[in-house]
N, C-alpha and C positions, 0 to 999 in steps of 0.2 A: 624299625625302632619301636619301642615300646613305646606308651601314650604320652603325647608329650603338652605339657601346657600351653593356653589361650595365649601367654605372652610368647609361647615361643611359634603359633603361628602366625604370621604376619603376611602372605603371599595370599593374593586371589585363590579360590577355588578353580583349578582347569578344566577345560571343557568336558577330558575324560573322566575327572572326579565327578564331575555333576551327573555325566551320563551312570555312573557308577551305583551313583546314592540314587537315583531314580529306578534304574533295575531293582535295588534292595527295597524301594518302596519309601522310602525318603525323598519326600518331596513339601513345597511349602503348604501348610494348611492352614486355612483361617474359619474356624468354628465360628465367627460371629457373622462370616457373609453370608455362607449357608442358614445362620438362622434369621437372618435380614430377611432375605428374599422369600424364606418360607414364609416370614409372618406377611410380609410386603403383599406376598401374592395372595396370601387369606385377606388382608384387610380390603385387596381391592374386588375381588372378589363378592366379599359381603358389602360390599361400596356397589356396587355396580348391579349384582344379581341378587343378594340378602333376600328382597323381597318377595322375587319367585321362589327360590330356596324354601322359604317360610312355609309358604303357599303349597308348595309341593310336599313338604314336612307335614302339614297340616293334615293336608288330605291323607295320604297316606298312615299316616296315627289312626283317623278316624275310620279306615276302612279296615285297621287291622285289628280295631278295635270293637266294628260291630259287628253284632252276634248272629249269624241264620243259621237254623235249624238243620237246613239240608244241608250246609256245609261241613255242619259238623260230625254229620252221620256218614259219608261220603270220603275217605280217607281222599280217593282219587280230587275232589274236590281242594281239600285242603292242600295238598300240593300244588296245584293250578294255582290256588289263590294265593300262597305263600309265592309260588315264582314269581305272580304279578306284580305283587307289592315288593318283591327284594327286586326286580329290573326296573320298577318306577325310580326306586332309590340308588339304584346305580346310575340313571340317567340324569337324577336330579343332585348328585352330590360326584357321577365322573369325571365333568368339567374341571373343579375343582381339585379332587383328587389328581388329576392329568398334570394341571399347571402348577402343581407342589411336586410332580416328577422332575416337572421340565426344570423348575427352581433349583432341587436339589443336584438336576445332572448336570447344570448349568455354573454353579459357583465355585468349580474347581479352576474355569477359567479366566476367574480372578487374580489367580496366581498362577496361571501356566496355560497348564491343559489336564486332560485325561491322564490319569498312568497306570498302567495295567499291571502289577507285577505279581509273580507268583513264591516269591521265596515268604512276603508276609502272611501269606498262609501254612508254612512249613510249622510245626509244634516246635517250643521252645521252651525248655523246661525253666530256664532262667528266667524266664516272665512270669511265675510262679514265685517265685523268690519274695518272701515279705519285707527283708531287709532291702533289697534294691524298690523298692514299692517305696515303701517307707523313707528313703533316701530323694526318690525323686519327690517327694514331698516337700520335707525338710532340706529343698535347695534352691538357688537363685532363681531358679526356674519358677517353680512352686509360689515363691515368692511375688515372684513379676503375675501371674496368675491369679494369687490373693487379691493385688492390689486392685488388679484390670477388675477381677469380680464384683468387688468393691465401691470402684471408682461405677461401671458401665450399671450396678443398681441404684446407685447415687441420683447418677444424670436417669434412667428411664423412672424413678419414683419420682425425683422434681420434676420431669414435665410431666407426670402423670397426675401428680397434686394441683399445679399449675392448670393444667386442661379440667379436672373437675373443678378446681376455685371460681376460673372466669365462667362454665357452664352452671355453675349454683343455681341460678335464676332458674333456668331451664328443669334442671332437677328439682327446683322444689315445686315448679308450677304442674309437674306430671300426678302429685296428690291431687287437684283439683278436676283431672279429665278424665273421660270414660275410659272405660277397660279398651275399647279399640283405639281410640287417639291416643290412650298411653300406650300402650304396645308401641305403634309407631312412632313416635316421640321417641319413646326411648330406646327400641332400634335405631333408630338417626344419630342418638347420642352415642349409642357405645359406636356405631362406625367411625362417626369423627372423632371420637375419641383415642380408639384403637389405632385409626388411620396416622393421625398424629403422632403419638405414641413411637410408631413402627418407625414414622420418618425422622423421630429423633436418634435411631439409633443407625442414619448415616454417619454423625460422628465418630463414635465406636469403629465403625468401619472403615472412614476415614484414617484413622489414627493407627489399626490393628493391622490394614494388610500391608503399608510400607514396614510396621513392625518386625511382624513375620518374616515377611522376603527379607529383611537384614538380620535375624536370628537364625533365617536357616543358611545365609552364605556364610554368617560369621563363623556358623559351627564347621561348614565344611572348608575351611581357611587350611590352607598348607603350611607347612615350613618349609624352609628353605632346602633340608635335605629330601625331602618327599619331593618337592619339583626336581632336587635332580633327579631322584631316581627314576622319579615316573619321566622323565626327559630320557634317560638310558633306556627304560624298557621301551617306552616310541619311537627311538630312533636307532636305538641300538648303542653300544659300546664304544665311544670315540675311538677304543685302539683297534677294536674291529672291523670299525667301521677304513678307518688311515689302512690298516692291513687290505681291506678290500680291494680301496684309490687306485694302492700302490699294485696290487694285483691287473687291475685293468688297464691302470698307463701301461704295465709292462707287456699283454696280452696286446693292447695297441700298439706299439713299440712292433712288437714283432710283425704286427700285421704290414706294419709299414715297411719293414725291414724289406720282407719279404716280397714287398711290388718292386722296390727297388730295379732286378734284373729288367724288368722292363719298360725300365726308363729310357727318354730316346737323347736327354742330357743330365748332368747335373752340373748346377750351375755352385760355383765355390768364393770364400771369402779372401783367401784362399783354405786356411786353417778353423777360422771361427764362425760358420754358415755356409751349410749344405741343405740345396735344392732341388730335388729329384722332376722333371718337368716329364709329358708326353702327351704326344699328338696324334690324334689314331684319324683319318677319315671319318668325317660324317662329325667331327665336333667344332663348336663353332670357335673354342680357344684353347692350348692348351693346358691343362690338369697340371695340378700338384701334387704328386702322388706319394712324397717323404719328403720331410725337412727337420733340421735339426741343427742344434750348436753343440760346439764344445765336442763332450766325446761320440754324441750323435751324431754331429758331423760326419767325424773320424769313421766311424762306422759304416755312413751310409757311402764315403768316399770310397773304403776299403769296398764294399760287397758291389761298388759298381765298377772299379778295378777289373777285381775278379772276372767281371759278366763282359768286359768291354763295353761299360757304356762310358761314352766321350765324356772330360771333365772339363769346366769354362771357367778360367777363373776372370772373376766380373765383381769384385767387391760392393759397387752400389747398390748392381741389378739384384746381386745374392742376397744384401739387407733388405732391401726392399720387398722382396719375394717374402723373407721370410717373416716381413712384419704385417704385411699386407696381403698375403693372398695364404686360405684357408686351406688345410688339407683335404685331397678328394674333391676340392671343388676349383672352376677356372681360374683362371690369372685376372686381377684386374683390367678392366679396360685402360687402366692411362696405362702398361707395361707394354701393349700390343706392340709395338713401334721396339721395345728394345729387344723383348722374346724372339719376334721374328728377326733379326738382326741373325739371334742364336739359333732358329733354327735353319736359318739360309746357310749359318757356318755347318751346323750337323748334318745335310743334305750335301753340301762339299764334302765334310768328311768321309759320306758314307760312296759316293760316287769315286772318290778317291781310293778306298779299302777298294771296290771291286773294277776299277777301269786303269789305276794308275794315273799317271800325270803329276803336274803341278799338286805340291806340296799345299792344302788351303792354308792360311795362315790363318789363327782364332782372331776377330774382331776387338780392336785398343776402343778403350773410353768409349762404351754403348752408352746411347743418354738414358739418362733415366729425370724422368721429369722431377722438379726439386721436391713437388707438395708430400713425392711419395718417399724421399728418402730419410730415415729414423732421426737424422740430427734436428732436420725442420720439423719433422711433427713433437718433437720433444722438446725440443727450443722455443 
């Protein structure tokens, strides 16, 4: 479908959507946590170590600042001494540097995690486009952006105002001290200051990343037709999918067909449930190895016809069986008592086909226990 409007998506975003927009690099960002934690980790930083910092600042100024003779004649010297002074300054300002990495790699996890994708680095010439530039300006978006801009220098100017009003005294008392207790004075000030300052913009953050996370599912929202179709290409084509069913029952069907001849009964309703049973040595009950109603019945009666396997008609036993015992696997244990009944009659039979004798008569009314037969379990 072509782009359809915000009122016309109403559906969650599905799992495979989300995965989708996270490959293209669409995922939720919040520019104000990232710049939280960077200032956060500066202010505690100069909270905590300021002082050495300084001190190591200090010196360093002062040694690249003074002058000998033989260093300057000595190019090999001034190299040495230029490395000196850039690895004091790595040592004295990498801490720092490190824990504005860790900040930075650290605040995606505010809304997720990590996500690596490679298509937003592909060129795109439409991102060049000054009228699409100029539109994402001039839109709700843009708008919502002005306000937040707006509103978050609002709130960090009044506690900024607020933190120098109450420190006034402090500020104005640093004209009367020396050059070194004002230094430190007023380093102490801008840290609590700054310190402050930073921790007022958990608000902002507060408010901005449940923002986020609801702007970016809102945009990836569905319609109704999009869930089906992404439901069709998941699972496939419901008439495909029915064509398949019907493919397997019928590949099943035959399979069953097919054990049939080496049934050692089939047990009948006489018409509407057919039972194929067999007892091979070494099992400890007999197998159900086809069953069916109706024209399966019919079927399975007809192909055991064919083979000479005995036919029992047993109405109870044949519902029973066929409600209660699974294909390919034993008879229930409450059946034992009437199964064997039928296979003590197929063992006459079969004694009879090659000895002669007395005609076996098939066994009237086998019990069949009540719990098992389909009217009580449905009654």
């Amino acid at each position: 479908m072509a782009e359809e409007s915000d009122v016309e998506r109403t559906e969650p975003a599905s799992s495979r959507r989300i995965s989708q927009a996270r490959e293209d690099g669409q995922v939720p960002r919040s520019k104000e946590v990232g710049a939280f934690l960077l200032l956060l980790v500066s202010a505690v930083a100069f909270w905590t170590v300021g002082g050495w910092m300084m001190r190591r600042t200090t010196d360093i100024m002062k040694r690249g600042l003074t002058f000998d003779g033989q260093v300057l004649r000595d190019p090999d010297l001034m190299l040495a001494r230029l490395f000196d002074i850039s690895l004091d300054a790595l040592i004295s300002f990498g801490p720092l540097i490190l824990a504005l990495v860790v900040a930075a790699l650290a605040s995606p996890f505010f809304l997720g995690s990590w996500n690596v994708s490679t298509k937003v680095l592909m060129p795109d010439i439409t991102r060049l486009n000054p009228l699409k530039g100029l539109t994402r300006i001039i839109s709700w978006s843009g708008l919502q952006e002005l306000v937040k801009s707006v509103a978050k220098a609002s709130l960090i100017g009044g506690v900024a105002v607020c933190v120098l009003w109450s420190e006034r005294g402090e500020i104005l008392s640093l004209l009367g001290q020396t050059v070194d207790d004002g230094l430190a004075n007023a380093g102490h000030l801008i840290n609590y200051s700054f310190l402050v300052i930073v921790l007022s913009m958990v608000i902002i953050v507060a408010l901005d990343v449940p923002f986020q996370l609801w702007q970016y599912y809102e945009k990836l929202k569905m319609s109704k037709e999009e869930v089906k179709r992404e439901n069709k290409e998941m699972e496939g084509n419901p008439e495909v999918k029915g064509r398949i069913r019907s493919l397997q029952r019928e590949a099943a069907r035959r399979r069953m067909m097919s054990a049939v001849p080496a049934a050692d009964v089939i047990v009948t309703n006489p018409t509407h449930f057919a039972v194929a049973l067999a007892y091979k040595n070494g099992m400890r009950a007999p197998k159900v190895i086809a069953k069916g109603m109706g024209e399966i019945a019919q079927k399975i009666r007809s192909i055991g016809a064919e083979h000479g396997v005995p036919l029992l008609e047993a109405p109870p036993l044949a519902r029973a069986l066929y409600r209660h015992a699974e294909l390919d696997q034993e008879i229930p244990s409450p059946l034992y008592a009437a199964v064997a009944e039928v296979l003590a009659y197929v063992y006459q039979l079969s004694q009879w086909r090659r000895q002669g004798g007395n005609y076996p008569f098939p066994p009237r009314d086998i019990p069949v226990p009540a719990k098992m037969l389909p009217e009580v379990v449905n009654g």
